[in-house]
PADREN-341287 format. One record per residue (C-alpha): z, y, x; residue number from 1. Coordinates in steps of 0.001 Angstrom, whole numbers, plus 524288, in hexadecimal, padded with zeros to 5 digits. Layout:
     c3     c2     c1   nr
      Z      Y      X  NUM
...
//
This chain:
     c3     c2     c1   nr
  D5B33  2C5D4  43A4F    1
  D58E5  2CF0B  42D4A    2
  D5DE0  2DB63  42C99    3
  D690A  2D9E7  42259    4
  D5EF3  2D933  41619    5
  D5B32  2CC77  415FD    6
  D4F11  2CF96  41AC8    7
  D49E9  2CB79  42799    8
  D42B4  2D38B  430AF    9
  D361A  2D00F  43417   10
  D339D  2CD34  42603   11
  D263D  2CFEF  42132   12
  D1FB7  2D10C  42FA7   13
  D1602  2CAA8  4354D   14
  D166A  2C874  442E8   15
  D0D10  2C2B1  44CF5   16
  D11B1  2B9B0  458AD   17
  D09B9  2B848  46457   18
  D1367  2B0F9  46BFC   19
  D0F77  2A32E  47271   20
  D1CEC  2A0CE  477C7   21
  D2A54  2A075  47131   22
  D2144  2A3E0  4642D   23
  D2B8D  29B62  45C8B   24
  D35C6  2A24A  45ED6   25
  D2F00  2AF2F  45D4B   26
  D2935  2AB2B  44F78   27
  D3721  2A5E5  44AC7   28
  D3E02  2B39B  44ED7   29
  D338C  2BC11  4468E   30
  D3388  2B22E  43A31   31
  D442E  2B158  43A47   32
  D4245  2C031  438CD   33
  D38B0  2BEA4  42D50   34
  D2BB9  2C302  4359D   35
  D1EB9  2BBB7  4306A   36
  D18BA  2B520  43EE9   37
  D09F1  2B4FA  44132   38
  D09AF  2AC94  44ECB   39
  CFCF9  2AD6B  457F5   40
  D0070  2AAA6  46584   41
  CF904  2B227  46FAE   42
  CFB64  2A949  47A91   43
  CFB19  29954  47E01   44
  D07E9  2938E  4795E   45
  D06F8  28FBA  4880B   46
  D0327  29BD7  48D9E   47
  D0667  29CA2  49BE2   48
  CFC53  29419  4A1EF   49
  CFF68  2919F  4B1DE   50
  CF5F0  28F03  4BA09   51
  CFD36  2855E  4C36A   52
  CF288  28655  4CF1F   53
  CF138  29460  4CDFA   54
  CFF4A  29828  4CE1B   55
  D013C  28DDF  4D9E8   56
  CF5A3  29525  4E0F1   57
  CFC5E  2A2F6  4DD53   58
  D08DE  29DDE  4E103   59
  D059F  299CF  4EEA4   60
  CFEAF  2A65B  4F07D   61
  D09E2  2AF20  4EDD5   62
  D11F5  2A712  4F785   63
  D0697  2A860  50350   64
  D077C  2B66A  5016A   65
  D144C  2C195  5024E   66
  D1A0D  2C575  4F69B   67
  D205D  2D26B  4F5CB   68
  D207E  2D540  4E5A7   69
  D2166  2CB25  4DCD7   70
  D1E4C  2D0B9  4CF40   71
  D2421  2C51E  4C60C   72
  D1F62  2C813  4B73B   73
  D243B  2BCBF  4ACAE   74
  D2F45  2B2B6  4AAFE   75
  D2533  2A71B  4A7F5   76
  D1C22  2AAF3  4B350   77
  D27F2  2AA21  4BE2E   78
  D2DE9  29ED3  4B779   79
  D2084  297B8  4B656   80
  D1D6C  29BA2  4C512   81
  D2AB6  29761  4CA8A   82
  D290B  2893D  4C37C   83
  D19C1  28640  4C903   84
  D1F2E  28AA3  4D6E8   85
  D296B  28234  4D504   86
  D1F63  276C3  4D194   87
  D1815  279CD  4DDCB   88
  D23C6  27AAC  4E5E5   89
  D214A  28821  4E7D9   90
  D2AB6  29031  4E0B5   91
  D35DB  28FDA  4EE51   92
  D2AFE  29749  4F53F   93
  D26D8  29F05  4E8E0   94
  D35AD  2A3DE  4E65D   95
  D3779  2A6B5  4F40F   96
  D2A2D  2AECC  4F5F9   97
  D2BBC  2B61E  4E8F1   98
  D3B41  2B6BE  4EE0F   99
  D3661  2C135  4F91C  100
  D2E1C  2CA67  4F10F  101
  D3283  2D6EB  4E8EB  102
  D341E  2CFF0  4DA87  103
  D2FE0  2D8D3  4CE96  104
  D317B  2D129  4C1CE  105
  D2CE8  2D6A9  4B500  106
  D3731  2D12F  4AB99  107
  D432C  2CA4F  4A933  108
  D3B83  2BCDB  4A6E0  109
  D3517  2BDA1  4B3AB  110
  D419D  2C396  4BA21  111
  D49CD  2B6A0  4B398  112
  D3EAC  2ACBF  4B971  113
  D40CB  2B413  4C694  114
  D4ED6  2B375  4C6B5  115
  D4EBE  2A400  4C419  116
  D4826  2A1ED  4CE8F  117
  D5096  2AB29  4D923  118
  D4748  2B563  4D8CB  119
  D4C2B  2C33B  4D4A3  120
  D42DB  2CE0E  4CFC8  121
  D44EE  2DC32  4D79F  122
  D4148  2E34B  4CA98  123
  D3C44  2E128  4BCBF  124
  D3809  2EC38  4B3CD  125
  D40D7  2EDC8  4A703  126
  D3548  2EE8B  49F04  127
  D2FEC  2DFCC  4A275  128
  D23BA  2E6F3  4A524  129
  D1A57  2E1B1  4B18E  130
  D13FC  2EFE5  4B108  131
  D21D1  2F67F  4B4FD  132
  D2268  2E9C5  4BF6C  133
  D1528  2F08B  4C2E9  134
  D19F2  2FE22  4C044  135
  D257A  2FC3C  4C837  136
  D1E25  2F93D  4D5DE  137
  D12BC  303BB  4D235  138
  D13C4  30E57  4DC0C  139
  D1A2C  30487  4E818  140
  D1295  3032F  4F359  141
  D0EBC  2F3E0  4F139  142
  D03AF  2F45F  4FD0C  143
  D0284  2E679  5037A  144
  D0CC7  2E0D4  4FA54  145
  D0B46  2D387  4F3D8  146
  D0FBB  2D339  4E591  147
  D0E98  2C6EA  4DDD7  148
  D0DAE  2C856  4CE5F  149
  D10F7  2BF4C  4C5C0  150
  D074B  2BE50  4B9A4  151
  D0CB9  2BD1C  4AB91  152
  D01BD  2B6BD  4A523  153
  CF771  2C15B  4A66F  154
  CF0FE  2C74D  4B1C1  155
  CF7FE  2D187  4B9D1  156
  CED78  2D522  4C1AF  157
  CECB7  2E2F9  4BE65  158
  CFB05  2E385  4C1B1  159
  CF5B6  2DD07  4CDA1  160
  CEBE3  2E6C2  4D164  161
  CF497  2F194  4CE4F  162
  CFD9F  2ECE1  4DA07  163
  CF35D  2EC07  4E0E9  164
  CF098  2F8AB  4E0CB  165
  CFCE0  2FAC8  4E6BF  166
  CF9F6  2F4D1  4F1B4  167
  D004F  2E7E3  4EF08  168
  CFB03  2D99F  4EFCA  169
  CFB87  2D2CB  4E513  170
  CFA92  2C58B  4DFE2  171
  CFCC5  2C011  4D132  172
  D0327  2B29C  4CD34  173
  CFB98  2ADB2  4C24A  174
  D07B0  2A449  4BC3E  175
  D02C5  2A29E  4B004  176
  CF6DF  2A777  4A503  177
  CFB98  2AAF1  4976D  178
  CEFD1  2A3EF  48FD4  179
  CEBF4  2A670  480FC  180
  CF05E  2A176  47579  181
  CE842  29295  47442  182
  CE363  29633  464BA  183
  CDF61  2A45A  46408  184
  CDF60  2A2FB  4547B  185
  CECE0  2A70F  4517C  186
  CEB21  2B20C  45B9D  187
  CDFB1  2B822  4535E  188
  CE604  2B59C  44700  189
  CF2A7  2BDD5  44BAF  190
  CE861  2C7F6  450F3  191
  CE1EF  2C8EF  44346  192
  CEF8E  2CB8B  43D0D  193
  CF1AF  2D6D7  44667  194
  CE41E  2DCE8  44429  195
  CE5FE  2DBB6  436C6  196
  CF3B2  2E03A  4365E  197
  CFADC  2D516  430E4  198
  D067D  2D28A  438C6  199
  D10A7  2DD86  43C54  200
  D11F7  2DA3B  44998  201
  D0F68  2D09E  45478  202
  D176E  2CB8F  4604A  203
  D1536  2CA75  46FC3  204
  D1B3E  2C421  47964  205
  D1326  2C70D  48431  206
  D0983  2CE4B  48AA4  207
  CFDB1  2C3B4  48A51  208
  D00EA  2C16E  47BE0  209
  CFD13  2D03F  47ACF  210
  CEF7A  2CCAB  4833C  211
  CECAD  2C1F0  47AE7  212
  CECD1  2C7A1  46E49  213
  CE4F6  2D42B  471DB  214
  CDBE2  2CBDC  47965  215
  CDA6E  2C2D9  46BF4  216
  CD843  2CF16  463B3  217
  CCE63  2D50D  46C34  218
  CC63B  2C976  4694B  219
  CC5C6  2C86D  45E4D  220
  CC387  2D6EE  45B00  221
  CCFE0  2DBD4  457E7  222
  CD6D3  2E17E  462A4  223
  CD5E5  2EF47  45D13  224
  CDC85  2EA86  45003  225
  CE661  2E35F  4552B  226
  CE897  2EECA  45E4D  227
  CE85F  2F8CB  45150  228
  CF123  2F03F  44C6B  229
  CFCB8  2EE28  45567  230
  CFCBB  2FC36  455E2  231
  CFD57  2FE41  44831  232
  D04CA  2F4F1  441AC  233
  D074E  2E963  448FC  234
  D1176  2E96A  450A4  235
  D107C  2E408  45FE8  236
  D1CA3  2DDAE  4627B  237
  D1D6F  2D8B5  471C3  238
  D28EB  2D1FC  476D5  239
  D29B2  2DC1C  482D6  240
  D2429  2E817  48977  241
  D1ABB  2DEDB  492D3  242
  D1436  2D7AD  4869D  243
  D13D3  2E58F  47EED  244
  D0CEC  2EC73  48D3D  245
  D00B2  2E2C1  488A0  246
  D003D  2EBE3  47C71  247
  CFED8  2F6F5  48552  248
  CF13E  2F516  4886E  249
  CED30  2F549  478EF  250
  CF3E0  3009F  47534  251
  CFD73  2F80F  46B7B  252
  D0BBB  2FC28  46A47  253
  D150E  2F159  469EF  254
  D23FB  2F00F  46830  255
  D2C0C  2E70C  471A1  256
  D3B92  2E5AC  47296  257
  D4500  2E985  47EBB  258
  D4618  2DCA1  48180  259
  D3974  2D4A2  48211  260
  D3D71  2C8BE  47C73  261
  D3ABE  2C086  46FD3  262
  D47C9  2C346  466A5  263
  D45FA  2D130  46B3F  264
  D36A4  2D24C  466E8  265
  D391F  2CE54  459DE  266
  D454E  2D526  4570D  267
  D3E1C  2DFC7  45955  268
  D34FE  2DC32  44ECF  269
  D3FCA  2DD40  44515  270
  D40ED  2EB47  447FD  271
  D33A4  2F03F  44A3F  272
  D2C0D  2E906  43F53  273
  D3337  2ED87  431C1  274
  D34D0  2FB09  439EB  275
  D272E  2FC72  43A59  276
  D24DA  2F52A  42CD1  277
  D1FE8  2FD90  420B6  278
  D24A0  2F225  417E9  279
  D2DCF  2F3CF  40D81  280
  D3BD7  2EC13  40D78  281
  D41D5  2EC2A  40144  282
  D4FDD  2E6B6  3FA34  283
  D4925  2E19E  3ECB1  284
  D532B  2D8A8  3E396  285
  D5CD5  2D53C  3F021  286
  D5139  2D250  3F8F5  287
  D49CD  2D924  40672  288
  D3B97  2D999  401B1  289
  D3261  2E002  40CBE  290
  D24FC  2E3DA  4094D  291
  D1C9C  2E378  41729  292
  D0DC7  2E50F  41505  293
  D0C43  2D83A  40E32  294
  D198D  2D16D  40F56  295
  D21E1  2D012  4088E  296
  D2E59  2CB54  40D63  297
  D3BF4  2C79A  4033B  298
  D4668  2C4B7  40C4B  299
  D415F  2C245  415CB  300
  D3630  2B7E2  411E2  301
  D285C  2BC17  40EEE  302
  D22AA  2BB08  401BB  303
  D15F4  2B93A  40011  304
  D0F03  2C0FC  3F3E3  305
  D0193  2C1D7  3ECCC  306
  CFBB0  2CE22  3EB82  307
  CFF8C  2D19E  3DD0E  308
  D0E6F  2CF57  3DFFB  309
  D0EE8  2D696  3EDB1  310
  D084A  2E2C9  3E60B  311
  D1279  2E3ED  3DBE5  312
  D1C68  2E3AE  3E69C  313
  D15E9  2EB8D  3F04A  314
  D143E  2F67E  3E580  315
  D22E9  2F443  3DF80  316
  D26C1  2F521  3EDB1  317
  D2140  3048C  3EF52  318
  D2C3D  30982  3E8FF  319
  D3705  2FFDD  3E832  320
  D3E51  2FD55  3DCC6  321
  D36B2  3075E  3D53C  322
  D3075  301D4  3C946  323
  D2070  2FE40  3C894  324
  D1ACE  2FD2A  3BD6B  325
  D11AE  2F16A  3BA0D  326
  D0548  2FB76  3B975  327
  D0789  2FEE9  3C82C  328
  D097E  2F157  3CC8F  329
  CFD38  2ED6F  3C537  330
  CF645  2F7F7  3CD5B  331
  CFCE7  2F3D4  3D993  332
  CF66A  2E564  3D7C0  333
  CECF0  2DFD9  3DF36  334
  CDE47  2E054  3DC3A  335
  CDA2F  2D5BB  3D292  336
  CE6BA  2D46E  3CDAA  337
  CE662  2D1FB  3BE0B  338
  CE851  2E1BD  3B81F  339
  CF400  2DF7F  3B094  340
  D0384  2E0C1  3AE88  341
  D0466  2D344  3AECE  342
  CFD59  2D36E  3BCBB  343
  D08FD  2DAB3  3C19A  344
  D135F  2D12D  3B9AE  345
  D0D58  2C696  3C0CF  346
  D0DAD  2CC3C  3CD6B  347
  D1C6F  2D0A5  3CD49  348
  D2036  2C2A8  3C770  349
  D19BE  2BE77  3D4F7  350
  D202F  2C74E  3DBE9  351
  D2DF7  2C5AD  3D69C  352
  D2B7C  2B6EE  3D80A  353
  D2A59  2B9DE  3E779  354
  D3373  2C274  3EA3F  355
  D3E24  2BFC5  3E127  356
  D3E00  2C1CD  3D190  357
  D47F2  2CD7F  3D301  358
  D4073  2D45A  3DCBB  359
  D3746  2DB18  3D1F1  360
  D3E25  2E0D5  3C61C  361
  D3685  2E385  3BAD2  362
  D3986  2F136  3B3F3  363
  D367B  2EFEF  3A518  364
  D2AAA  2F6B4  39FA7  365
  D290A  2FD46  3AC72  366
  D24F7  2F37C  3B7A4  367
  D2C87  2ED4E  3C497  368
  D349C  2F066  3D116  369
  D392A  2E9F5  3DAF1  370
  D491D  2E7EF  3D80C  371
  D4C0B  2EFF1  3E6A5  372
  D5B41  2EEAE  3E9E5  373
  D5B8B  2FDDA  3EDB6  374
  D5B95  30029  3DF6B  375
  D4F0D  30914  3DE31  376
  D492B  30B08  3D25C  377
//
């Protein structure tokens, strides 16, 4: 969707995707909206690795033991639990153990994969947040209780201990590892563009995405730029509040929308970017032209230009349709650029050749504008 110019609204950024799953979909979203995609994916393209003879073993240990909480934390993990039960002929006795306990589910994905299998959830936190699942039982007397916890791809075992504290007894189902992305290259590369301040944002989609890029910067010696650098001017995008919390720990500020899904994540983009943009949009000869660091962008569709011919147009863009005369834009050239008018003829014949012949009107005997629609002179 454009906003009524012609122009579309991610034109001109750069974004980074560090999705594994659904990346498609996510990378055909951005570009439909003009956005430039730098993809690196921070996890396996099969990331949730089960361990069929450790779940079994965890399995049949939560049903020797009583189960008064039942903590359940993702969609996939209840879904992917439910099926290898199932496959063991397990899951009657599974649904019917779990079936007895207090239920506390942290979102609506792991609420839905209750609910299809006759299990209903006593309470789930708005926020799809595991530290308000934690937050709401701190402060209840949990002494002898036994709480099962259902792991979301990374460790909960300092949730784990914390309960324990409480008095409770504890025990964590393993259902699945989130593993790294198989080639680290494309990680790095997307790490280097951060650092070095190239792309105007990059996207999350979960927490271990988060963990795997930091944990890729720190070794290669960048953490603190990359760091510097989301905080500055990259933005964090996350698709939710849990994938933004892994932020927390860095100091980072990130942006995520009310509701944490795909569609909503990048229509937030649309907003937040050219709101935060310093680039310049401008109506020159009936077309959007937007000036943003290096792009440029004519409706819609970058346009790549040499240094000579971006010059002229960056300095006839200070003041727009205000006249420049061919002295100035010699002095606004490039470095080893030939020292002459005919230097500057050159480079606006280039530059009218890329973004349109009428987009650069000459003013006799005193040099060039660009032909704005506003009328400024």
């Amino acid at each position: 969707m454009d906003d009524g110019s012609g122009a579309l609204p991610l034109a001109g950024f750069r974004i980074g995707v560090t999705a594994a799953r659904k990346v498609d979909e996510q990378i055909a979203m951005l570009e439909r909206r003009g956005a430039t995609t730098h993809w690196a994916p921070a996890l396996s393209s099969d990331p949730n690795r089960v361990d069929d003879a450790e779940l079994r073993a965890a399995t049949e240990g939560v049903l020797a033991r009583p189960v008064d909480l039942f903590l359940a934390t993702t969609g996939i993990g209840m879904r992917t639990w439910f099926d290898a039960a199932e496959s063991w002929g397990l899951l009657d006795d599974l649904l019917a153990h779990l079936g007895r306990a207090e239920i506390l589910a942290r979102g609506p994905k792991s609420v839905g994969a209750l609910r299809r299998r006759g299990l209903r959830e006593l309470w789930a936190p708005e926020s799809e947040a595991f530290d308000d699942v934690l937050g709401h039982l701190r402060g209840r007397d949990l002494t002898g209780a036994g709480i099962v916890v259902q792991e979301h791809g990374q460790s909960l075992s300092m949730a784990a201990h914390a309960l324990r504290r409480q008095g409770a007894d504890v025990t964590t189902v393993t259902v699945y590892r989130v593993a790294s992305a198989e080639d680290p290259g494309p990680m790095f590369g997307l790490i280097d563009e951060v650092a070095e301040r190239r792309l105007d944002a990059v996207t999350f989609t979960s927490a271990p995405a988060v963990a795997a890029l930091m944990e890729a910067a720190t070794s290669v010696g960048r953490r603190d730029e990359v760091i510097s650098a989301f905080t500055a001017d990259v933005l964090a995008s996350c698709v939710g509040p849990v994938t933004a919390a892994a932020f927390e720990m860095w100091g980072v500020p990130t942006i995520w929308p009310d509701r944490s899904r795909l569609a909503a994540m990048v229509k937030q983009l649309e907003v937040e970017l050219p709101s935060r943009s310093c680039g310049t949009m401008l109506s020159v000869a009936g077309r959007s032209l937007l000036l943003h660091g290096d792009a440029v962008v004519v409706d819609g569709a970058d346009v790549t230009l040499s240094p000579a011919p971006y010059a002229v147009l960056a300095a006839l863009a200070v003041n727009p349709g205000t006249v420049v005369s061919r002295r100035e834009l010699l002095a606004a050239l490039p470095s080893g650029t030939a020292g002459s008018e005919h230097a500057v003829e050159m480079a606006v014949a280039r530059l009218r050749a890329a973004i349109g012949t009428r987009a650069v009107q000459t003013v006799v005997k005193r040099g060039y504008r660009l032909a704005v629609d506003d009328g400024v002179q």
